[in-house]
C-alpha positions in Angstrom: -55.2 -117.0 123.0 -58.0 -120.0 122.3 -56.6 -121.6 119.5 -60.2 -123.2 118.7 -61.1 -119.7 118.1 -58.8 -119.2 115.4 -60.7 -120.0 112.4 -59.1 -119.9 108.7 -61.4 -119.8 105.8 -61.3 -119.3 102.0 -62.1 -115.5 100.6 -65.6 -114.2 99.5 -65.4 -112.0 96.3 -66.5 -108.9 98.3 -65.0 -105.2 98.3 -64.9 -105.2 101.7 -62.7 -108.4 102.0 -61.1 -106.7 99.1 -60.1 -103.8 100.8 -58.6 -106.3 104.2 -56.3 -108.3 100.8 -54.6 -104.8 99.8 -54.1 -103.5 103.2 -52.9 -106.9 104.3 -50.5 -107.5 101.1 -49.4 -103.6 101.1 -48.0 -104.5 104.6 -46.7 -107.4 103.7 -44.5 -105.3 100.9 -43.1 -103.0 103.6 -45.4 -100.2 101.9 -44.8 -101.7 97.8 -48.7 -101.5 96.5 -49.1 -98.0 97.9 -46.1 -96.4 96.3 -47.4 -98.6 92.9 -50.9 -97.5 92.9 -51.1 -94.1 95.2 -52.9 -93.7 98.2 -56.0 -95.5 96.7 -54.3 -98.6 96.4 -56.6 -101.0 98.7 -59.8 -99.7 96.1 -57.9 -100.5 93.1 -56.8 -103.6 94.8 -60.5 -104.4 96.2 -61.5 -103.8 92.4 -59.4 -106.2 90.7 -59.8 -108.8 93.7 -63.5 -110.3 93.0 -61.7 -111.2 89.1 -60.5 -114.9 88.7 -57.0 -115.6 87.4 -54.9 -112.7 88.3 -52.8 -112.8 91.4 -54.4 -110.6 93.3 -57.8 -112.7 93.2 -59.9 -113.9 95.7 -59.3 -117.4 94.7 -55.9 -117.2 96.0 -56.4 -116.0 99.3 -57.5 -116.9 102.8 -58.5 -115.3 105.4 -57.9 -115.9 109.5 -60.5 -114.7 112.5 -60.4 -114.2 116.1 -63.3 -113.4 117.9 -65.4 -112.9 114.5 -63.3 -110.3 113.0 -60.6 -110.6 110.5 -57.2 -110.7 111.5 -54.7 -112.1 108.9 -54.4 -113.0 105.8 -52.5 -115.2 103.0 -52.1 -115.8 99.5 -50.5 -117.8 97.7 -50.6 -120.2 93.9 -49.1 -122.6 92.3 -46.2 -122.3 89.5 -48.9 -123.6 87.3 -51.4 -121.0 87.8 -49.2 -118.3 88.5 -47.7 -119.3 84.4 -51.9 -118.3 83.3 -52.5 -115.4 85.3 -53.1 -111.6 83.7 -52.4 -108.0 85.0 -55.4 -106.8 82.8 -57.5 -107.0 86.2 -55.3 -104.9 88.0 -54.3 -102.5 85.0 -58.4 -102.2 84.6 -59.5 -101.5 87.8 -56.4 -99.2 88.3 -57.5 -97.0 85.3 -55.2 -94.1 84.6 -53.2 -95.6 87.6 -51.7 -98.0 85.3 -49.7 -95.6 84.2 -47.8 -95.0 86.9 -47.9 -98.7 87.9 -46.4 -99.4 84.5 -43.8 -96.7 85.4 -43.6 -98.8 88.7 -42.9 -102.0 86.9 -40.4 -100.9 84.6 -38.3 -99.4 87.5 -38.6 -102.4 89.7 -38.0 -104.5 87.1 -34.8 -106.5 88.1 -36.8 -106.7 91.6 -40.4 -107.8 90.6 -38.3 -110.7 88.0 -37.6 -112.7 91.3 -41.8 -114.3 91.0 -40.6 -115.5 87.1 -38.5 -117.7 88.8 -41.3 -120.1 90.6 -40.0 -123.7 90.0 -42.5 -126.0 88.7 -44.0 -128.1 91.2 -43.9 -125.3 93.8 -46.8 -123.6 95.7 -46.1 -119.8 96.1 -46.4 -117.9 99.2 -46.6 -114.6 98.2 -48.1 -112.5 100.9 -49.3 -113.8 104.9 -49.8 -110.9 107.1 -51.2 -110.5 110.7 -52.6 -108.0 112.7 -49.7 -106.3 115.0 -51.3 -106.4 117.7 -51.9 -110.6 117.5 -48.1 -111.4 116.3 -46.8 -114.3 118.6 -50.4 -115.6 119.0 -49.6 -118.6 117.1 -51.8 -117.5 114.5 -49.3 -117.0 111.8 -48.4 -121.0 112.8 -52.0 -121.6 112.2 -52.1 -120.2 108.7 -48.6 -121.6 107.9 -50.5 -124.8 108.5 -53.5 -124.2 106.0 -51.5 -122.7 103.9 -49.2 -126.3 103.5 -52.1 -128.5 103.4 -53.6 -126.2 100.2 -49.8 -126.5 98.9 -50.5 -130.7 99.3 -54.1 -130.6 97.8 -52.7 -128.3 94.6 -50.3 -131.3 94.0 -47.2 -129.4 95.0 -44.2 -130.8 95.9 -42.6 -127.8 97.8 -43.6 -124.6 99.7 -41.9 -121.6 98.4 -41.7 -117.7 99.5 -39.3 -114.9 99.1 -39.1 -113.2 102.4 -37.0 -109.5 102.9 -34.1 -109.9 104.7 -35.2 -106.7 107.0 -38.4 -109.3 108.3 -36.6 -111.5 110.9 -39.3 -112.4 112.3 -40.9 -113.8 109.6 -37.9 -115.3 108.8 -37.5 -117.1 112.2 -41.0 -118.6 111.9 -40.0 -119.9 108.5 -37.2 -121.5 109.6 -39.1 -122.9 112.7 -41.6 -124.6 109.9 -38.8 -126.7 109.0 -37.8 -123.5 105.0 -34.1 -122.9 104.4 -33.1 -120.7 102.1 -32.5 -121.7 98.7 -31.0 -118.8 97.0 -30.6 -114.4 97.7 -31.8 -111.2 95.4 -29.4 -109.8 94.3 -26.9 -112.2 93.8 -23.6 -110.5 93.5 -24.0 -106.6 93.6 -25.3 -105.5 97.1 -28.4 -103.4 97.1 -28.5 -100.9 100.4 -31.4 -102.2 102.4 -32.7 -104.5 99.6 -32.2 -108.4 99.9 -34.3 -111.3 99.6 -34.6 -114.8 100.7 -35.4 -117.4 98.3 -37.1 -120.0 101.4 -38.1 -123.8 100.3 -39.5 -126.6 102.1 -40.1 -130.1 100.4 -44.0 -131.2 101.0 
């Protein structure tokens, strides 16, 4: 692949990037947003994304294209930010959705507690996903690297992500970016097929 065709830009507030953000972070989840919001959930998410302050918001993503199409995507905040955002974006555009996202929430609870536990100082990775097909491209090196240098502009002092431990892929080009693993979810009782990585990196 021609890396000087890689290009990595910031997010327009459009549905139709919308739509790319849920089916990029849905796939990033293993499948999460759909079981959350139903089979609509790239429309609620596309509804929601154009909104500022919420952390599904354009302003928190970027975008990477190969030969004028879009290919990958990440998203990520600060601690800082993360501390102001709302769900009311999300709940609203869900309608009578939130319900069973609410349902979602409360079920997931001791799951979805892990993002309360963002250190100050630290940037947030919370989604990068790339097309299938492009994996091993060195694209997801590419957005690892914009992805740092927005961490460094925010004033961060360290990169941080929770990655499952099914994705060892994604776990090997996190270690190759110089993360360790910090801390696991859950700590002491075993989950079948459920455990995170806690991965930092000092900036």
């Amino acid at each position: 692949m021609d890396q000087s065709s890689i290009i990595i830009r910031a997010a327009n507030p459009t549905f139709n990037e919308g739509l790319a953000c849920g089916r990029y972070l849905d796939q990033a989840a293993e499948g999460f947003f759909h079981f959350m919001l139903g089979g609509r959930f790239a429309h609620i998410i596309a509804k929601a994304y154009s909104q500022p302050d919420h952390s599904y918001s354009y302003q928190n993503v970027s975008f990477v294209e190969y030969d004028k199409r879009i290919v990958g995507m990440a998203l990520g905040f600060t601690a800082e930010q993360y501390r102001r955002f709302s769900d009311e974006p999300l709940k609203k555009a869900a309608g009578y959705r939130a319900l069973r996202m609410t349902a979602v929430k409360i079920l997931c609870a001791p799951m979805l507690r892990i993002i309360e536990t963002i250190a100050d100082g630290d940037f947030y990775l919370l989604s990068m996903a790339i097309d299938k097909e492009l994996r091993g491209e060195g694209i997801g090196s590419a957005l690892m690297d914009s992805i740092e240098e927005r961490a460094r502009a925010s004033g961060s002092t360290r990169l941080s992500l929770d990655v499952s431990a099914k994705n060892a892929a994604a776990r090997r080009l996190y270690e190759r970016r110089g993360m360790t693993v910090e801390s696991q979810w859950p700590k002491r009782l075993p989950i079948p097929g459920l455990r995170f990585y806690r991965m930092t990196k000092a900036l």
